[in-house]
Each structure stands twice: as C-alpha cells, then as structure tokens.
N, C-alpha and C positions, 0 to 999 in steps of 0.2 A: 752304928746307925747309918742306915743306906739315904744320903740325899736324892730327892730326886732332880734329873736334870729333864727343863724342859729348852726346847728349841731356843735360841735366841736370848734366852735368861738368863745366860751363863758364858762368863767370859773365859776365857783359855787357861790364865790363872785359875781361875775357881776351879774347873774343873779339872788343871792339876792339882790342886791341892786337895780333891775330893779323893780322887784315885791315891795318891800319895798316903794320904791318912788311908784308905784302905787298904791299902799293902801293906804300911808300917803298922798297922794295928797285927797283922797273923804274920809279918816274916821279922827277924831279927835287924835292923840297920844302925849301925856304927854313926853317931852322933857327926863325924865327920863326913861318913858317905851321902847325910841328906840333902844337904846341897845341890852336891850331883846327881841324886834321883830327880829332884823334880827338876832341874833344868833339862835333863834325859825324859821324861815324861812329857815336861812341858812344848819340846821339840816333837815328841812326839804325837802329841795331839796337834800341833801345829801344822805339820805333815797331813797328817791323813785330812784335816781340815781344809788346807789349798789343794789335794789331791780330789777330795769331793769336789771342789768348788769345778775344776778344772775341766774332771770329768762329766759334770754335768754340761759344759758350758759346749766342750765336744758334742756331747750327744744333741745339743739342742740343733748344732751347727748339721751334724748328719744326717738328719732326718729329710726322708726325700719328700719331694710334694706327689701329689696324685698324680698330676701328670706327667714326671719327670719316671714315676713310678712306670708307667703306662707304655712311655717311648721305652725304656728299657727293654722290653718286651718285645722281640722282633722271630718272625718264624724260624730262620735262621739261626739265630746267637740272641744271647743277654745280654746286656752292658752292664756291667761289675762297677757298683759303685765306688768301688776301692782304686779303681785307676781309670775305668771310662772305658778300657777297651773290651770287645768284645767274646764271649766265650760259647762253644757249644754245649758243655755242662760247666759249673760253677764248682764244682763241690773240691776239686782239686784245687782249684785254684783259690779256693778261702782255706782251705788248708794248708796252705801256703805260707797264708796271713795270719794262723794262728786261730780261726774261724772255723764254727761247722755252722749247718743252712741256720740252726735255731737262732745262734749269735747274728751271725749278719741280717736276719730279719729284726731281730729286735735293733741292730743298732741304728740301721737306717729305716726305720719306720716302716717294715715290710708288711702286708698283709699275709697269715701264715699258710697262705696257700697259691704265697710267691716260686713261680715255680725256680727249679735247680736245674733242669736242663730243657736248651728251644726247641721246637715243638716239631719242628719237622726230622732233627735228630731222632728224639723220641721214636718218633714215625719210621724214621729207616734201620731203628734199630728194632724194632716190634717185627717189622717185617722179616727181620733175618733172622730173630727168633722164631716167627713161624715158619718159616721156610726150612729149617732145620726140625722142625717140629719138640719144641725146646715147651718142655713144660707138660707137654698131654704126657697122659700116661700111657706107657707103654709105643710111645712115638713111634721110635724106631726097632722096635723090638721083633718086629718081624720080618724083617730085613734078616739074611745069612749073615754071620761074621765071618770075614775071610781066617780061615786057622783056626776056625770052633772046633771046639770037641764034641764027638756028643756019644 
C-alpha cells in the first residue's frame, strides 16, 4: 500500500520508514542488513532535505532587483552577475560557470529577453557581417575566384 506523503506531515523517520517498507516489500533483505538500510535511507532523505532547504535559500539570495537588473545593462558590456565584472558577450563566460543564458536567467531573476551580448558589440559585429556580405544569397558570388576553373 502506497502512503501518501503530504508536505510538512511527515517527519524524516516516517518517511524512511515509508521507502524502507517499500523496497523491503519487492527486494530480498537479510534481517541483519535492515538496520543499515534505513539508517542509509534515512541519511538519505536527510541529505537531499538540507540540500533543498539550501538551495532554495541561494536562489532567494540571487535574485537581482529591477534595478540592479537595469544598471547591468550598459551599451558597451553586461555585468555578470556571478562576479560583477564586465563582459561583451556573456555566453562563454557562464560556460565557464557551468551556465548556459536559460540557467543564469532563471537563477538570478532574469527577464527572458535579458540579453547575452551589449548592444553596441552586437552593432559592430552586424556591420562586419554586412560588409562582407555574409548571409544574402549569392553575396559574393559574382566576384572572380582567383584559380577558378571554368
């Protein structure tokens, strides 16, 4: 029979002993080895238990404000909220940290259309795509190739 566990109703014990009877009921355990399962369980849930508690208590801590959001934001560079300093794309550098843009928006309270790289980068690199003519089609194709066959 499946207990159910609801939030806050159920102390650490219980809910090793919930899991416990549910494993011991479909796997075989040696009279000797129960002990150690649910003390091994019981750490277990204890674990992941301070690990939520923790990581909630990070994320409450990371979340940027509006306007702290806002100054980051500068034509030049971003400000990384992982160290302060400033960058002209971001995306390497949260990969660095184990980060892609989705992660670090949700960890510090980004809006999803926080951008990844400043705005005047953007800008000069747009321009040296067209300037090469990068993307039309047939750009450069009528241009001679030095050493074409034809």
């Amino acid at each position: 029979m499946v207990t159910p566990i609801r939030n806050g109703s159920s102390s650490l014990v219980e809910l090793a002993g919930i899991v416990v009877s549910a494993y011991v009921s479909n796997n075989p355990v040696p009279l000797s080895e129960l002990p150690k399962l649910i003390d091994r369980v019981h750490a277990a849930l204890n674990e992941i238990m301070n690990a939520d508690a923790v990581q909630r208590t990070t994320e409450l801590e990371e979340k940027a404000t509006p306007e702290e959001i806002q100054n980051s934001i500068t034509p030049d560079a971003l400000i990384s909220f992982i160290d302060g300093k400033p960058y002209k794309t971001l995306k390497r550098h949260l990969a660095g940290h184990g980060l892609d843009p989705f992660s670090y928006r949700k960890r510090y309270g980004l809006p999803a259309d926080y951008p990844m790289v400043a705005l005047n980068y953007a800008m000069r690199r747009s321009e040296i795509a067209r300037g090469i003519t990068l993307g039309i089609y047939g750009g450069r194709s009528n241009q001679p190739r030095s050493g074409a066959r034809h």
